[in-house]
Structures are given as C-alpha cells and as structure tokens.
N, C-alpha and C positions, 0 to 999 in steps of 0.2 A: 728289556725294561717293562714294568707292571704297565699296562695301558692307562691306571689310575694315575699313577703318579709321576707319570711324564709328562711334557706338556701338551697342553690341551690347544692346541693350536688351530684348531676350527672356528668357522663363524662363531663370533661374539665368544670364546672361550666356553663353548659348552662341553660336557662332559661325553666322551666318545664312544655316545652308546651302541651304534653298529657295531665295537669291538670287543664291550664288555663284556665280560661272561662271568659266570658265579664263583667261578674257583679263582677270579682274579682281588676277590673282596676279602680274603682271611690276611695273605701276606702283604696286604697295601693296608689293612689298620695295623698290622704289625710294624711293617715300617715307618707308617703316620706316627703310631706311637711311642716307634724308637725317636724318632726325630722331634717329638716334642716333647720327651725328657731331657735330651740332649740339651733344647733349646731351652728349660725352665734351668737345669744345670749353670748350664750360661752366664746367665742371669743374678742367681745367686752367688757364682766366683767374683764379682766383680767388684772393688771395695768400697767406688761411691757409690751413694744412691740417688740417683735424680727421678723425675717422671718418666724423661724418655730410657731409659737402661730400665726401667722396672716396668711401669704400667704399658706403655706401648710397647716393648720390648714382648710381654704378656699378650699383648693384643694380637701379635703376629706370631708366635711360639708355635701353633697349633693350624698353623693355616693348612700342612696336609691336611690333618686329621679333620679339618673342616669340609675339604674339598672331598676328601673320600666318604666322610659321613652324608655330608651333603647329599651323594648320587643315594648310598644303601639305603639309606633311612624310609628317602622317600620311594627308592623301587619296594622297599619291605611291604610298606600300607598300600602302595598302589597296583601291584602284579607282585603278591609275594611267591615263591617257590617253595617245594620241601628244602633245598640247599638253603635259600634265604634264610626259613623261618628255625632249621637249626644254626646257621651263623649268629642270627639275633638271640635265641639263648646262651648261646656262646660268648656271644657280644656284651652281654648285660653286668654280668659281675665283674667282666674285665676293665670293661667303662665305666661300671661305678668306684674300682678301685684305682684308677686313673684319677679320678675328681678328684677322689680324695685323699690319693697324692699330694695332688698339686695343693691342697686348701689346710692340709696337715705338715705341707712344707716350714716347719719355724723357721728356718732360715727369711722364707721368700715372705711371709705373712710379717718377719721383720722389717723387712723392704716396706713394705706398704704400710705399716704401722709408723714406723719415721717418717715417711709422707705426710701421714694423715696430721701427725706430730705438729710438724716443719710447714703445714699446708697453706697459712698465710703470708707466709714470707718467700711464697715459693715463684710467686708473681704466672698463677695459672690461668687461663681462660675460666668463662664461667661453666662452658663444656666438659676441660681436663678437670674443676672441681667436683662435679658431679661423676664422673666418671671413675676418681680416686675414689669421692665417699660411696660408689655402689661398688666398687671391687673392695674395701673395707668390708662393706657390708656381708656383701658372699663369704667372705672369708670365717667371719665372726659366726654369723648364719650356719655355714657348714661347720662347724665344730673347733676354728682353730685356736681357742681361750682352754679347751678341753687340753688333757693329756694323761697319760698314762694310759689306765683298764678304761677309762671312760673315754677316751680318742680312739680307742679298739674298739670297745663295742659298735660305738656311731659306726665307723667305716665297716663295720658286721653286718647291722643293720640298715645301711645304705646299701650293700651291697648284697641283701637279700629280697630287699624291696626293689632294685631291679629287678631281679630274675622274678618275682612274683608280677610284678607289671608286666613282663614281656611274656608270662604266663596267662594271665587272667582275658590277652588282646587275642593270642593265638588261639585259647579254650574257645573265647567266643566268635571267631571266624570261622573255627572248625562247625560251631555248631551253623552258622548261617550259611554255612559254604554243603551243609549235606542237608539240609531239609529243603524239601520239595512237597508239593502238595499236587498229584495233577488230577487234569479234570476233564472229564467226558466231553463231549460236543455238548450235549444237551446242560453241563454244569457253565456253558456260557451264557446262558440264556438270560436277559437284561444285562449283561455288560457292557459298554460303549463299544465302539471299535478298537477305539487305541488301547483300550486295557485287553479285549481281543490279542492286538496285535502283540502287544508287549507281552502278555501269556505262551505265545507262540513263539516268539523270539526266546522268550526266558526256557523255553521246553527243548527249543534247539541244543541251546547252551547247557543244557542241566542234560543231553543224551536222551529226552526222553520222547516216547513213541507220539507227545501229543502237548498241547498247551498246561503249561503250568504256573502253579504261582508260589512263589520265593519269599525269604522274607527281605530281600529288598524293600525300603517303605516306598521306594515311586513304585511297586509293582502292589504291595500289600495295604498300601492305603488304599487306593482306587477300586482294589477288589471287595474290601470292609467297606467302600462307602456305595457301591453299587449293586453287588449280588442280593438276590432276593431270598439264594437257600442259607437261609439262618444257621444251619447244621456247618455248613461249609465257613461260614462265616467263624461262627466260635471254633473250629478246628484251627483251622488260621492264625486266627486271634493267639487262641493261648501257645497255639505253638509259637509265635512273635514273643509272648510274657514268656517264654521257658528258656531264652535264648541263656547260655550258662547255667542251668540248675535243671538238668536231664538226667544228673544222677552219672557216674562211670569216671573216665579221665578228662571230660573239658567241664565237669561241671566247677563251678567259679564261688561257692557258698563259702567250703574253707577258706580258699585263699584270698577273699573280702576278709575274711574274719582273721587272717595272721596279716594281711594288709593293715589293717586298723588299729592292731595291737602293737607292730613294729613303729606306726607312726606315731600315736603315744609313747612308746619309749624313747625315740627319737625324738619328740618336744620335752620330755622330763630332761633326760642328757642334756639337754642345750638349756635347762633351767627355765620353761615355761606350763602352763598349768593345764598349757590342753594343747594338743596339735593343730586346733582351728587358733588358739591364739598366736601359735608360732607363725603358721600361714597366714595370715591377715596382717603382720604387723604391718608389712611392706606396703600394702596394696591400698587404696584410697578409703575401704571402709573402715580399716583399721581393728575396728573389735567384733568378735558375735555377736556383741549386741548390738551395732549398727546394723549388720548385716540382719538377725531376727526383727528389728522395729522396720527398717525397708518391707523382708516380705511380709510380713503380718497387716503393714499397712495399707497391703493391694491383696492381702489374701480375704478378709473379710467382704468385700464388694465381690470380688473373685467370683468364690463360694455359693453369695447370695445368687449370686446370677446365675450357674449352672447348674442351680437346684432349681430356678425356677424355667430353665431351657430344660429339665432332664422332666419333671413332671406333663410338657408340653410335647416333649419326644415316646414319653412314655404313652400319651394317651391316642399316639399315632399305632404303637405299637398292639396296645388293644384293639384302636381298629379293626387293625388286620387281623384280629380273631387269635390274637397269642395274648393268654394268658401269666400274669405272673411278672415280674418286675421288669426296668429295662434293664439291660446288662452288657457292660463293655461292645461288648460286639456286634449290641445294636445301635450304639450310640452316632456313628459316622453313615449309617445308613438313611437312620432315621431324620437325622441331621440334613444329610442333603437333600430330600425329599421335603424337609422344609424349607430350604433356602432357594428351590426351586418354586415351590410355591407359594411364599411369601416377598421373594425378591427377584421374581422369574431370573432367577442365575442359575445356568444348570454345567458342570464341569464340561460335558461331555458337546456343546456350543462354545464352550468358551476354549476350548483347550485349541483348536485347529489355529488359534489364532497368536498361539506362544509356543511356535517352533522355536526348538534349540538355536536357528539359526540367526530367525527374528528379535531372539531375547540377545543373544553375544552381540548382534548388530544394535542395538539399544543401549546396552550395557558400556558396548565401547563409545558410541554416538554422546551419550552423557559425560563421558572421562572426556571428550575435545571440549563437548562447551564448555565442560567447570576448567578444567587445568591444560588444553591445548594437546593433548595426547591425542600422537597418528599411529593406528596398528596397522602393519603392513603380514600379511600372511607367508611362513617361513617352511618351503619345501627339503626340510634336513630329517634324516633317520633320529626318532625319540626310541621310549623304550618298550613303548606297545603302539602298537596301529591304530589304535584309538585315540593315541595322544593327539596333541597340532600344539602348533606354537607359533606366533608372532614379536615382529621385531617392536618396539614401542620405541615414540619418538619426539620430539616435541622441538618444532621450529627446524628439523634436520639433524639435532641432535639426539645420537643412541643413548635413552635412558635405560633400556633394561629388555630383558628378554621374559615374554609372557610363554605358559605352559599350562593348558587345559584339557585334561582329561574326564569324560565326564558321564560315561555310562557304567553300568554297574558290573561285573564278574566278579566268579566265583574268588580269583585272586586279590581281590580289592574288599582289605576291609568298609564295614559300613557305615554311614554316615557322609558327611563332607567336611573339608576342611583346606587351608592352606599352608602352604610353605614354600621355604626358601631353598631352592639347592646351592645358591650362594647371594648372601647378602651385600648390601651396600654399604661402603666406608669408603674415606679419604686417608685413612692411614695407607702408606705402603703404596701409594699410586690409586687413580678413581677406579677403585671395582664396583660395576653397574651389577646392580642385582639379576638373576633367574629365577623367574617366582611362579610358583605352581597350584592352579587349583585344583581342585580333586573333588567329584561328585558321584552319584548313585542314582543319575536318570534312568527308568526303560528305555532300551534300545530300540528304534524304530525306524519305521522306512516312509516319511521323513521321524524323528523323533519331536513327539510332541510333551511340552512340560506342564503340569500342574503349576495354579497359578501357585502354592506352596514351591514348586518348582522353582519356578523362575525366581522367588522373592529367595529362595537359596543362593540361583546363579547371582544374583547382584551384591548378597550377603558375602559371600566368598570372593568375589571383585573387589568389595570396601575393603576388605582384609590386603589383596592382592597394592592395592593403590596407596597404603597404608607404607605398605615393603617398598614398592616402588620410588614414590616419591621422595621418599627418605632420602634427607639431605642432611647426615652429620659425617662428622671425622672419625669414629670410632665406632668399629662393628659391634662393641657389650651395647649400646645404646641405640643400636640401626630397627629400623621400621617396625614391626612390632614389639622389639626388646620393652616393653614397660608393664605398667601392672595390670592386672590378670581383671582387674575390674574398671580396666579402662579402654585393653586393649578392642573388646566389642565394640567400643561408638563408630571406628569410621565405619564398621561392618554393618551395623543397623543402621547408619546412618543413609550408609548407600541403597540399604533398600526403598527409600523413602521415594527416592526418585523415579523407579520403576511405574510409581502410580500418579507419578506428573501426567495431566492428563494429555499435555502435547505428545508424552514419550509417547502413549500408547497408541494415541492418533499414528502418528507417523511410524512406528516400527509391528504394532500386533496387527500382521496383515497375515488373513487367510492363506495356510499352505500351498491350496489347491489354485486359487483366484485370484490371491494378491491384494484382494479386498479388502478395504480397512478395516478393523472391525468397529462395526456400527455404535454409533453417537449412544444411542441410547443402552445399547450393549458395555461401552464403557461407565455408563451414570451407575447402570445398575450396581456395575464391579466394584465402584469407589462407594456407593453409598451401602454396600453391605461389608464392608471394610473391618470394621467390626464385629460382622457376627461370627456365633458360637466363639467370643472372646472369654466367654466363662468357661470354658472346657479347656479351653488353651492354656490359661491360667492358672486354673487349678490344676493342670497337668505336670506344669512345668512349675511353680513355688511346691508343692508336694518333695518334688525331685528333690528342690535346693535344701527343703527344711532337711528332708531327712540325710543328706549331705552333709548340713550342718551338727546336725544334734551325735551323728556318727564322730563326730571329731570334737567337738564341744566340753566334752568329758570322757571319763572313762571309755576306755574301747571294749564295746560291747563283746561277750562270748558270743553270743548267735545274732549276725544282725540282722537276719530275716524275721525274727523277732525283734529287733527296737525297731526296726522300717515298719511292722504291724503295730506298735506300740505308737509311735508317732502319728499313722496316718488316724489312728484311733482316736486319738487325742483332739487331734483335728478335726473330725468329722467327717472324714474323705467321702465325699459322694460314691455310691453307691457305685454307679454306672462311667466314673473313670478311674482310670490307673494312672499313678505315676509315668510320666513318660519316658526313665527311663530305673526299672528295677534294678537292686544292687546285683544281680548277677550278670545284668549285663549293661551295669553302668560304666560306661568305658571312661565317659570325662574323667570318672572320678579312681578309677584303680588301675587304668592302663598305663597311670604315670602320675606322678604328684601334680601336674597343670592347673585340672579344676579341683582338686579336693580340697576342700572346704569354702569353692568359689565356684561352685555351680552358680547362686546366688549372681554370676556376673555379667549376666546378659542383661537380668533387668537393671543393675546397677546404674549400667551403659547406656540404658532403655530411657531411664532418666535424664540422660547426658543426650543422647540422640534423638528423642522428641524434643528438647528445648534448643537444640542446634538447629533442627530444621525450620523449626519457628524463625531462627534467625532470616534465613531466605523467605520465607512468607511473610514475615515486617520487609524486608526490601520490594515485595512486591514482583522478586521474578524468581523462579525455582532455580535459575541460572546465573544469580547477579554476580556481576565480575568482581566486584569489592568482597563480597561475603564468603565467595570461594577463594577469593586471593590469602583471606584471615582463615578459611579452614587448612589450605595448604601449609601454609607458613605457620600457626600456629599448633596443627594438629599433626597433619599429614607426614611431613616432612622434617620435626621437632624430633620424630621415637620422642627416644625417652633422657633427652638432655636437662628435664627440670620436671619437678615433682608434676605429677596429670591435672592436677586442681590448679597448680599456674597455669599451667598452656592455655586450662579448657576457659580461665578466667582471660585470659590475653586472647581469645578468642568471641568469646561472649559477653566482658564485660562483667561477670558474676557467676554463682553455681547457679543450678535451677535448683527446683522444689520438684514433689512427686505429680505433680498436678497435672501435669503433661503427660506425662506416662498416661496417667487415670486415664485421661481425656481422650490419649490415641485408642486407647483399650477399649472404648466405652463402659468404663467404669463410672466414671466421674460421677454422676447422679447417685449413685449408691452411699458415696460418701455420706 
C-alpha cells in the first residue's frame, strides 16, 4: 500500500512523513484521481437530486486527492526537490484538466443547477445556502454555460496557464536559489553581528569558502540597510531587481507576457471585458474601479511623503561626499541612519531583543488571552529538521495541529506564507485542521528577527488562527476559503498586537540576559511606528497599480513596458522600486491568487485598522467581549456569508480609509 494513501494513523492523523519518499507522490495522485472520478461518477448515476447526493456528496469526492495534495503542495514550496519540481510540472496540466473535468461535467453542473432552481423550497440552512450559491458560482465561473470550441479552448487555456504558473515559480527559485554574492573579511566592516552571523550561516549553506549574502530579504535587507560599500550595495540591490529577467531558461518576461494574454482570453470566453473584471466580481471591491479610487486615495499622501524623506535622505548622501542622486540602493541605508538619529532606534539594539523564540512565545501568549489557546510542543518526525510542530488546544480540547517552518534554504521558495495540509469541516466526521507557517528568517545561533521580522511572524499566525479556529460544516467555505480582499484582516490584524505595549514588556527579553527590553527602548519603537511609511507605500500601491492596469484592459505585448509606462505616469520616485517587479512577481503569475488583487492587503488594511480600533474603544488590547465578536464573527465564520456581513456583525458598520491614513501616518497629508 502507497504510504499516502493508507491510513494515517499517527498522532492527530498527520501525514507519515518519516516514510514518504518522492517516488511515492506520482502513483498516489494517480489513484487520488482515479478515485475521484469514480466518486464524481457516482454522483451523477443517481436519479434524485437532493443537496446531500450532490453537494456534500461533492464536498467529500476528492478527499484522497485532498490529503495527498495537501502533503506535495506544501513539501514542493517548502523543501522542493529536482523529483518534486519535475512532478509539479507534470502535475499542472494534469490538475488543470481534472478541474475542468469536474466544472465542464453537464451532467453534474445539472445537479446543482436544479438546486439552485429548487433552492427555496429546499428547506436548507443558511450555511448549505451559501454553500449551493458559491459551488453555482465556481461552476458558471469556470466555463460551465460555455460548450462546444469555446468550452475547449477555456479547458486549453487553463490548462496552459498552469504549466505557465508552475513555470514562472520554478524560473524564479532557480534564480534565488543560485546567486550568491560573497564577501571578504574586510567587506564586513560596519555590519552588525547578527547580519555577520547570518552571512556566515548563509556561506555555509551556499558551500562557500566565506560569508555571503543571498537574496533572501532577512539576509538582503539588513545588508542594503547597513553596509557602507555603496558598490557592494548596488551589486546586491539589482541582482535582488533581476530575480527572473537574467536572460537564458528561468528568465520570466515571456511567460508574464503569454500569462497575461491567456488571462484575457480566458475573461473574453467567459463573456467579461477585462480579466481584472472577471477576477474582482467575487471579492468585496467588486470593480477596477473601486479598487483604482482605494489606491489612488493613499497614493497621493504616499507619494508626497517619500519625496519629501528621499530629498532629506538624499542630503545625507552628499554629506558623505557622493555626488549625484540618491538611488535605490541607498535608500534603506541612508534611512536607517536617520531613524537612528532622529529616533535613537538603531536595528542592531533592538534586534537581540526579538529572538525567534521570544516572538513564537508572544505570538502564542496573545492566541490564550484573546481565544484561550494552549500550545503544547510536539516531538514527531516533519519533513525537514527545521520544521516543529505543536499540538493546539483550548480548555483540553484538540483543536488543531500547528506547523512552523521558518528559516530560509536554497529549497524553500521565497517569501512567507500559510497553509493547510488539511483543513477543518464537520462534514464526514470533525477533521481538526494541520496548519502550516512558512518563513525566510536568517539562520542563527540564537536566531534573531528584524522587527519587519517579527511583524511577519505574527502576520502569518493571523493567517494560521484564521484556519484554525474555523468553525463550519463544510470544507469549500473552512478558514481561509473567502475573498482574496478579505482574507488579509485577521492577518494584519494580528499584527497589531505585537506592538501592545504589555506584549513587548513581557516577552522582548534580551537573548543573552533575559532583560526586558527597556521602557524607553520600547517608546522609541512605538513612536516611530510610522516612519519611512512613504517608501512602504509607495513600494507597495506601485506593485498593485501596475497589477492592476496589467489586467484592466488589453494584455499588454511587452509588459516591462506598461510596468515603465505606469510607473511613469505615476511619477515613481526616483530612489524606489516597485516592491515587487513583474519578473519576479510571484503573487501575481505563480498562480491566479493575487492577480488583479495585489491591491488586497491594503483593502484589508482598512478592515484591520478599524477592527483594532474596536479593542482600543473597549479600553483593553485583550477585552473578552471584542475578541469573543472577532472569533465568532470573523475567525471562525470563513466564508459562510458575504465578508462585509461578517465584518458588519462584527463591527457594527464598514469603516472608511481614515484609519488606514492614520496607522500610515498619512492622515495630515490629506
């Protein structure tokens, strides 16, 4: 028997990774996906239609294919292999012609259409209604009104737009996973320690004779915002901007540019005028143009502000006897040499004070006050030695199994993020979720985080507690399942609490000493909270717009020209870059997720600055009533009723951008 697809009969049903091996992953989706035609089969023999024979019937059809995806998915991005990362091409067109299968089934898309028909008389909860209208919805969505050459093409073009996704992730892992930069003894000089160490670490790991630096951002920020040799600095720098567009086999330019063109075709097929209108229908902003009046309306304060930090950065720069503008690669230097002395906060004091250890201990410490959650530490074989896992609990009862992986290797693409290796539902018996964070710390002995760091670690915990708590019947609607411009609030939300000023009393205790870190060392952190928010800003609306305008209209032939054309238009300050260019913009071509919803951090941003408000009118970061309304109405809801009821049954109202401004230090600009 495949070790996949037997039973998993280990603590808490986790997946038997001491057993797994690569060659056990080709013939266990083959069987998953024998077994859930069979089961869609089924389904449609059957000659009544009720909800339970059709949509729950649907809901459990696929549960191998869930349970074996589940483990690949997340071993692929987190320790990928050569074997992996050809399974995953291999994997892409197969699974895209499986979806669409199932969604091109007339028979089964019959089923659910009579439902939707039959839906008031059908005497359903208000959950199984919501649940019919978004499997309706997928179905219509994915092409099933189409037929003939035009239900061909789609399932062509879905199923090239995988392989182009699972191409454009690899290109750019290739490229991060082979550049290295290293550096003499003497190219340490003004470095902190811990970027020191982490250089060293990172030259272990890369074979090389001496300290290096990666394009890891916890390794490659700290080196742009510290080194003095400017030369070294800009090598860096742009080798970071060249990640996909090196020219050879992982550059990513084409295959942005037939990405873009496919998805166009793909919203024309399905009868809509632009691929950002297709994508947005679903999601809370609904049109381009909500989404363009959003950022436009924090892009001009933005703007204003980091033109007038770049000309104050700039005149540090003549200072120091360099002539000529400032330019990307001095901007993070020059930066924190002013936020040193203008707010005596210097990274390199504050960082001993936000160990890995002391941030998970804070992180978890805030999950007991707000919702009663106990983590207990779980000594079981994961899939790399770096992983750990904890059992999670509340009152004695096992709600779920945590999975934190968190430093960076060459096998782990870049960035952070979360997921599920199996989600929560009440269909089919309670399956408690396994839910996994995934980060890109430097390694260190102890490892210490940038407070950027940390405000990750807690961002990817709201994500995690989001999965967790999740309390519905049906896995299409479990923990994160909802829209793409909602799914960020608990995630921004939870980082709010990292700068409760108790948490950091009680948990940012020096490595070495244990010492708290100091009263006024904390004032300083909170009251420069704010700064260089104009570079942040404008880093990241840059990104969304030209996300947006990519998909808006017409699919551009060369999009490295409309991305210059856009930021032109804009006025892009001189001295930043998009934070993340199209050839190694992964939200947006590594998979349909963010594309045309980059835009949904700040959406969220909105949602999550007037949420926390909520706790600060109760008067305590912790009040039991306010988190009892964020569980029950946010947390634990997914995605059982549109996001603007929950967030309204939660708050009482939407918010306005005002908050956003306000946390940004925007607001005066207005």
């Amino acid at each position: 028997m495949n070790v996949l697809l037997g039973a998993w009969d280990g603590e808490f049903g986790l997946p038997p990774f001491a057993v797994i091996e690569d060659a056990d992953f080709a013939p266990a989706f083959d069987a998953a996906l024998a077994e859930a035609r069979a089961n869609i089969a089924a389904i449609t023999a059957q000659a009544e239609v009720t909800f339970a024979n059709t949509i729950e019937a649907m809901e459990l059809a696929e549960g191998a294919l869930d349970r074996v995806g589940g483990v690949f998915y997340n071993l692929a991005g987190a320790d990928s292999t050569a074997a992996r990362e050809a399974l995953q091409m291999e994997l892409a067109p197969k699974m895209s012609a499986f979806a669409s299968e199932v969604t091109n089934n007339a028979a089964l898309f019959g089923r659910v259409e009579d439902l939707w028909q039959r839906r008031d008389g059908l005497g359903l909860s208000a959950e199984q209604l919501r649940v019919l209208t978004l499997y309706r919805q997928m179905f219509v969505r994915s092409g099933a009104l189409l037929a003939g050459d035009e239900a061909a093409r789609l399932t062509a073009v879905k199923s090239r737009l995988a392989v182009l996704g699972t191409t454009f992730s690899q290109n750019l892992l290739a490229d991060e996973r082979s550049w290295f930069m290293e550096l003499a003894e003497a190219d340490l000089e003004g470095l902190p320690d811990f970027v020191v160490a982490s250089a060293r670490a990172a030259g272990l790991e890369k074979g090389a004779s001496g300290p290096v630096v990666t394009l890891s951002r916890s390794l490659i920020v700290p080196f742009l915002q510290f080194s003095p040799r400017r030369a070294l600095r800009q090598k860096a720098y742009e080798a970071w901007g060249l990640r996909g567009a090196n020219g050879g086999a992982t550059d990513n330019r084409a295959v942005a540019a037939e990405i873009l063109a496919l998805r166009a075709e793909r919203a024309a097929l399905l009868g809509y005028a632009s691929f950002a209108d297709y994508k947005l229908e679903p999601e809370m902003a609904k049109t381009p143009a909500a989404v363009r009046d959003l950022l436009m309306r924090v892009w001009a304060p933005a703007k204003a502000k980091a033109l007038e930090d770049a000309a104050v950065l700039e005149a540090r720069l003549h200072a120091d006897g360099i002539a000529g503008p400032l330019e990307p690669w001095d901007w993070r230097y020059y930066s924190e040499k002013r936020r040193v002395a203008e707010h005596d906060l210097d990274e390199a004091v504050l960082k001993p004070y936000l160990g890995l250890e002391a941030m998970l201990a804070a992180q978890f410490d805030c999950a007991n006050r707000l919702f009663g959650l106990e983590f207990r530490a779980l000594d079981i074989p994961l899939y790399h030695a770096d992983a750990r896992a904890w059992e999670v609990t509340r009152n004695g009862v096992h709600i779920a199994v945590f999975i934190g992986d968190y430093f960076a290797r060459g096998s782990k693409r870049s960035g952070a993020w979360c997921s599920a290796m199996r989600s929560q539902r009440k269909l089919g018996g309670d399956q408690r979720p396994i839910v996994v964070n995934v980060c890109n710390f430097a390694k260190g002995d102890p490892a210490l985080l940038s407070y950027d760091d940390a405000r990750t670690l807690f961002h990817e915990f709201g994500h995690a507690l989001h999965q967790m708590l999740s309390n519905v019947t049906y896995g299409f609607i479990s923990g994160t399942s909802v829209a793409r411009d909602f799914v960020e609030l608990p995630s921004q939300l939870y980082e709010h609490w990292m700068e409760v000023p108790e948490v950091l009393e009680k948990h940012a205790r020096h490595w070495q000493t244990g010492a708290a870190m100091p009263a006024d060392l904390i004032k300083r952190l909170l009251d420069a909270g704010t700064y260089d928010q104009g570079f942040s800003t404008v880093e990241f609306i840059s990104s969304a717009l030209v996300d947006l305008a990519f998909h808006e209209g017409a699919a551009p032939a060369d999009p490295m020209q409309k991305q210059a054309e856009v930021l032109e238009a804009l006025g892009m300050p001189r001295a930043i870059r998009m934070r993340h260019a199209t050839p190694h913009f992964a939200h947006i071509f590594s998979g349909d997720g963010y594309s045309s919803g980059y835009y949904s951090y700040m959406w969220s941003e909105v949602m999550d600055a007037d949420a926390f408000a909520a706790f600060e009118e109760a008067g305590d970061a912790f009040d039991p009533a306010t988190a009892a309304r964020l569980e029950q109405f946010i947390l634990s809801a997914g995605g059982s009723e549109e996001p603007d009821v929950l967030y309204t049954k939660f708050r009482g109202r939407m918010p306005g951008v005002e908050p956003l401004l306000k946390g940004r230090g925007l607001l005066e600009e207005v």
